[in-house]
Backbone bond lengths (Angstrom), bond angles and torsions (degrees), N, CA, C in turn:
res aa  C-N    CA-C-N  psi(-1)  N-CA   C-N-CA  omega(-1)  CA-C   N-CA-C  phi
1 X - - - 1.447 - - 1.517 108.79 -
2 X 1.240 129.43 126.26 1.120 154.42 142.70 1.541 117.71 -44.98
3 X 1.429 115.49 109.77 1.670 103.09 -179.74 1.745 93.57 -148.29
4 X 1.626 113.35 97.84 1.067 116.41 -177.46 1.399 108.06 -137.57
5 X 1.776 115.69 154.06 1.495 111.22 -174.17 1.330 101.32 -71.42
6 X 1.661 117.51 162.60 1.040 129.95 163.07 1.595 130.54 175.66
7 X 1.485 118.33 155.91 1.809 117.61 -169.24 1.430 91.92 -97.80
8 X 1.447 89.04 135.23 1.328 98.84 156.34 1.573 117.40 -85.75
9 X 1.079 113.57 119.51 1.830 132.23 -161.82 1.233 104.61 -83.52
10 X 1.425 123.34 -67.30 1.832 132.71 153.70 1.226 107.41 -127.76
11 X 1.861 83.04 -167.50 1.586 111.13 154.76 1.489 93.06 -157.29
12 X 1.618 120.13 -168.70 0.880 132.93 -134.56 1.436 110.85 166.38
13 X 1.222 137.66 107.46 1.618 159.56 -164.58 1.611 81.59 -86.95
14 X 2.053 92.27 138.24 1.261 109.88 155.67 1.354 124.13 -123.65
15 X 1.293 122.91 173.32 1.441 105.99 -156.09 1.710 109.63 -74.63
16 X 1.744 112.60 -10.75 1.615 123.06 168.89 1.262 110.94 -70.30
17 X 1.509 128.74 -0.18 1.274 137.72 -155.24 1.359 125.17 40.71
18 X 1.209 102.23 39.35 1.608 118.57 175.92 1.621 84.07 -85.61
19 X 1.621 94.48 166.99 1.724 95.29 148.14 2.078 107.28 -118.98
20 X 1.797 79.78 -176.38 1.833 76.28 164.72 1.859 102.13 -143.89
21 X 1.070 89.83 130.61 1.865 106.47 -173.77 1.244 112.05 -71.86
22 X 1.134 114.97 124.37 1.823 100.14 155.25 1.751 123.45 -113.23
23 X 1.242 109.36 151.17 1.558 90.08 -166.01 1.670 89.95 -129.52
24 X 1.352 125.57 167.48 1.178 120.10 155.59 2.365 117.25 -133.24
25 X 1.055 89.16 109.55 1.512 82.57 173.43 1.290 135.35 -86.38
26 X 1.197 124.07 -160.99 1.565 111.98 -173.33 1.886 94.98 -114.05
27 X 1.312 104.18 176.80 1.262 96.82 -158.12 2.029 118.43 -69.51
28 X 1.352 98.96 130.56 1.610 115.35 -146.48 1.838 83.54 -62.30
29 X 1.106 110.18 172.47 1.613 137.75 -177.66 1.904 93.58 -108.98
30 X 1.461 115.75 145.28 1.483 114.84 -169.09 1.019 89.81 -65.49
31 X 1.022 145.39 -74.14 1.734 148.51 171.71 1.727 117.45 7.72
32 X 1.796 88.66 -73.11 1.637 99.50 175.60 1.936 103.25 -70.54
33 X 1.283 121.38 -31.31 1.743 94.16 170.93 1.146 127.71 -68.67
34 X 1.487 115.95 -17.96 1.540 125.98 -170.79 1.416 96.16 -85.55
35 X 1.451 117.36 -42.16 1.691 107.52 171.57 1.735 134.82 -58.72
36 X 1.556 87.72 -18.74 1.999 100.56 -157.69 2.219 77.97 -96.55
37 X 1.032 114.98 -27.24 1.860 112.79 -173.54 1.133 83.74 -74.82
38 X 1.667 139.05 -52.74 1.463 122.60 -149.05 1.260 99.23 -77.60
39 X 1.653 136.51 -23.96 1.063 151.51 -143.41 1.875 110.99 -93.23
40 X 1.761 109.95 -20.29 1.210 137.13 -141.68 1.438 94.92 -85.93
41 X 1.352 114.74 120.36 1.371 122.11 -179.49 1.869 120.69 79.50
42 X 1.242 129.97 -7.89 1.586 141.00 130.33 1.321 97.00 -47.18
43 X 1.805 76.42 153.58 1.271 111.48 167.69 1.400 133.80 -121.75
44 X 1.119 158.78 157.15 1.665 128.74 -122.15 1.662 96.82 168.79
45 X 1.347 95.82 -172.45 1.883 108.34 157.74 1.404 124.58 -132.25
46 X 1.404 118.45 148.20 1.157 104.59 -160.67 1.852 88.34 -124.86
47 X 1.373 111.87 141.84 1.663 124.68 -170.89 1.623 84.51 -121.45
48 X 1.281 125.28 132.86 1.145 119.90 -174.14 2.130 83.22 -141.08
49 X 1.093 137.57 166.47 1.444 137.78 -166.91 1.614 109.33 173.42
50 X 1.189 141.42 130.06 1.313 140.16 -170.89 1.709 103.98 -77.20
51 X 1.224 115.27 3.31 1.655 126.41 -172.68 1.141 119.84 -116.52
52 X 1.216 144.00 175.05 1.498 132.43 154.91 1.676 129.74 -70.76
53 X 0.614 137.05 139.77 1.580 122.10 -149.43 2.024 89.63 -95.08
54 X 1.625 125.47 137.31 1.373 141.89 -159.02 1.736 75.07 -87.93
55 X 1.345 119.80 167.56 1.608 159.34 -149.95 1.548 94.12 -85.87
56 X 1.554 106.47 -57.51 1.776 109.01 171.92 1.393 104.19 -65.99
57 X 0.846 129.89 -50.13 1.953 118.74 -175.25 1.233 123.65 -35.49
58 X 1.686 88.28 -47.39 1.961 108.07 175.93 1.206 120.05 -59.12
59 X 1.181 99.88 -25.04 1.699 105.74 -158.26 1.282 85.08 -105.24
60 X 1.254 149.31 -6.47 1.623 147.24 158.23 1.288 112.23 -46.31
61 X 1.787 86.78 -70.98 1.692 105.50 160.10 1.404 154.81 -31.85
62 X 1.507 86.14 -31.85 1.757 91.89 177.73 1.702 92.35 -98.28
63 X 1.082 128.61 -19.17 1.729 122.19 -178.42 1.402 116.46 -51.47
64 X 1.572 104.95 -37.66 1.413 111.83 -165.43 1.500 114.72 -51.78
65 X 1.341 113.76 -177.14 1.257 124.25 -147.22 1.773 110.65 -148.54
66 X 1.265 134.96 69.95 1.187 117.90 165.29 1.304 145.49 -61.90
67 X 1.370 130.37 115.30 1.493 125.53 -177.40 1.675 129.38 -96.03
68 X 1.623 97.63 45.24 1.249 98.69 -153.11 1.911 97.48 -105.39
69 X 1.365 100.40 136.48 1.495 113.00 162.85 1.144 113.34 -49.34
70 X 1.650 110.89 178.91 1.456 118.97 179.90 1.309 114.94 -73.77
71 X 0.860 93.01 -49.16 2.048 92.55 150.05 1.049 147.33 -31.13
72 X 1.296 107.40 -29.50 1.311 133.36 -162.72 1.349 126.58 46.30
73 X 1.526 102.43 16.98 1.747 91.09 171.86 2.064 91.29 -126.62
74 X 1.297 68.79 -179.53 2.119 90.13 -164.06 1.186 97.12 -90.80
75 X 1.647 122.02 157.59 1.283 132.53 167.96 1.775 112.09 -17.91
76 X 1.602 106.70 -72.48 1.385 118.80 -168.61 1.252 105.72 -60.90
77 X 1.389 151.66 -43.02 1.720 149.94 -162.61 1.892 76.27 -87.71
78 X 1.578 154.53 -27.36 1.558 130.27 -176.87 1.420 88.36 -84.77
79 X 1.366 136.63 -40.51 1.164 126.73 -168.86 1.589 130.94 -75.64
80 X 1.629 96.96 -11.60 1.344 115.36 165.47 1.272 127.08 -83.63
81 X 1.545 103.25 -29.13 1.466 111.62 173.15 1.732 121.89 -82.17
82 X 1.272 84.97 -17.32 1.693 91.17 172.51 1.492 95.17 -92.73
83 X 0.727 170.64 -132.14 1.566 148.05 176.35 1.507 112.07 48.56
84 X 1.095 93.75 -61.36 1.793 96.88 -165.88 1.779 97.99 -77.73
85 X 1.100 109.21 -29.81 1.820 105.79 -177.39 1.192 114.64 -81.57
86 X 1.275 121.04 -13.52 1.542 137.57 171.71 1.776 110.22 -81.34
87 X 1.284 101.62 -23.14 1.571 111.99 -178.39 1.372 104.65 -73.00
88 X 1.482 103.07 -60.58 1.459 124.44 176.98 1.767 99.99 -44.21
89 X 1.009 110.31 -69.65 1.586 101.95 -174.15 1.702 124.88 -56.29
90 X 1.234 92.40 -42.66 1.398 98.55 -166.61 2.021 102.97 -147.02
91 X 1.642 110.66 88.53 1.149 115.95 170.60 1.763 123.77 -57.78
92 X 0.648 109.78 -39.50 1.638 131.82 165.25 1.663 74.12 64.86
93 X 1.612 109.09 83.79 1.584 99.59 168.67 1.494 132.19 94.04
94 X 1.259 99.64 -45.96 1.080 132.04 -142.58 1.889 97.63 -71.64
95 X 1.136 136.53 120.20 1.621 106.30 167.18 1.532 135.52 -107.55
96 X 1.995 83.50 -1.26 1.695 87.13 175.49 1.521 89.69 -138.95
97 X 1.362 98.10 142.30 1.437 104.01 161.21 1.729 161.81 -21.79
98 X 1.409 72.25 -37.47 1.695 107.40 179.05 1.486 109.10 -83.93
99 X 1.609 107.37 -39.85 1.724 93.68 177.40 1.617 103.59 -65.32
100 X 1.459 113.20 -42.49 1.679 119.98 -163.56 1.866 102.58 -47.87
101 X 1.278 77.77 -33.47 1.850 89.28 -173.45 1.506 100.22 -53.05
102 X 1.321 104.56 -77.75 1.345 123.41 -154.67 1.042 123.26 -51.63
103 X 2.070 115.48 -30.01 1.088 134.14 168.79 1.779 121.19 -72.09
104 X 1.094 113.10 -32.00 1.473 141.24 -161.80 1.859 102.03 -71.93
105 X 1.678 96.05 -51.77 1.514 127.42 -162.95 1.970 84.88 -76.34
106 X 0.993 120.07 -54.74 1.588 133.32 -154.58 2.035 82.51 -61.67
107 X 1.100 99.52 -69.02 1.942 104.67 173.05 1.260 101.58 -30.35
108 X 1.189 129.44 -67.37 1.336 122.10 179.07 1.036 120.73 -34.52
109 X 1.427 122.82 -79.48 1.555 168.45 -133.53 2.213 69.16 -64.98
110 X 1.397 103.93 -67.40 1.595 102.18 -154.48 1.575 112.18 -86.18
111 X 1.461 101.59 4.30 1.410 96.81 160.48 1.767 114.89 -81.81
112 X 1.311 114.06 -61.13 1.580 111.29 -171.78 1.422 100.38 -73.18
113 X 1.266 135.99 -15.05 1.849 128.06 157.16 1.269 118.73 -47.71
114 X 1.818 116.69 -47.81 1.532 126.90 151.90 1.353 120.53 -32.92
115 X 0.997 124.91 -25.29 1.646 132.54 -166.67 1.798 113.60 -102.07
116 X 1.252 98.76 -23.94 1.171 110.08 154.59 1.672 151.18 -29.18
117 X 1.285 127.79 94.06 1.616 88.90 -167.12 1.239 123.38 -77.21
């Protein structure tokens, strides 16, 4: 775990509606660079707080639990992106994304509801 001060500088919306953070710290300890290189390209959690984070917080922190593929994204963000490449190819109509979504997802939604007893 990584636990170092730092500003958050920005962010910045992507078109997956992810964002991307930027932070800037003060100058890292070899320790914390050798941790943030080993750290480079994982996926993790990030506790960010305008305070110092109390002894229980930390220890919140290290409990957690990631369930992330090699990918690092979850079923729904692969299933969105295959969505979105299917848009790209073939809008069927469609001119923004978000309806393709909504419509696409709704097909779903009332297929395995069918299955339902």
């Amino acid at each position: 775990m990584i636990l170092i001060a730092a500003q958050l500088e920005s962010f910045r919306s992507l078109k997956d509606r992810t964002l991307k953070l930027s932070f800037i710290t003060n100058e890292p300890t070899p320790e914390d660079l050798q941790e943030i290189a080993k750290c480079s390209g994982q996926f993790g959690f990030l506790a960010f707080k305008d305070e110092a984070f109390k002894n229980e917080e930390i220890e919140i922190v290290k409990t957690l639990k990631a369930d992330f593929e090699e990918t690092g994204k979850t079923e729904s963000q692969r299933l969105r992106g295959v969505l979105y490449r299917l848009w790209e190819q073939n809008p069927e109509g469609y001119k923004i994304f978000a309806d393709f979504y909504r419509a696409k997802m709704e097909t779903l939604i009332n297929h395995f509801k069918s299955k339902l007893d």
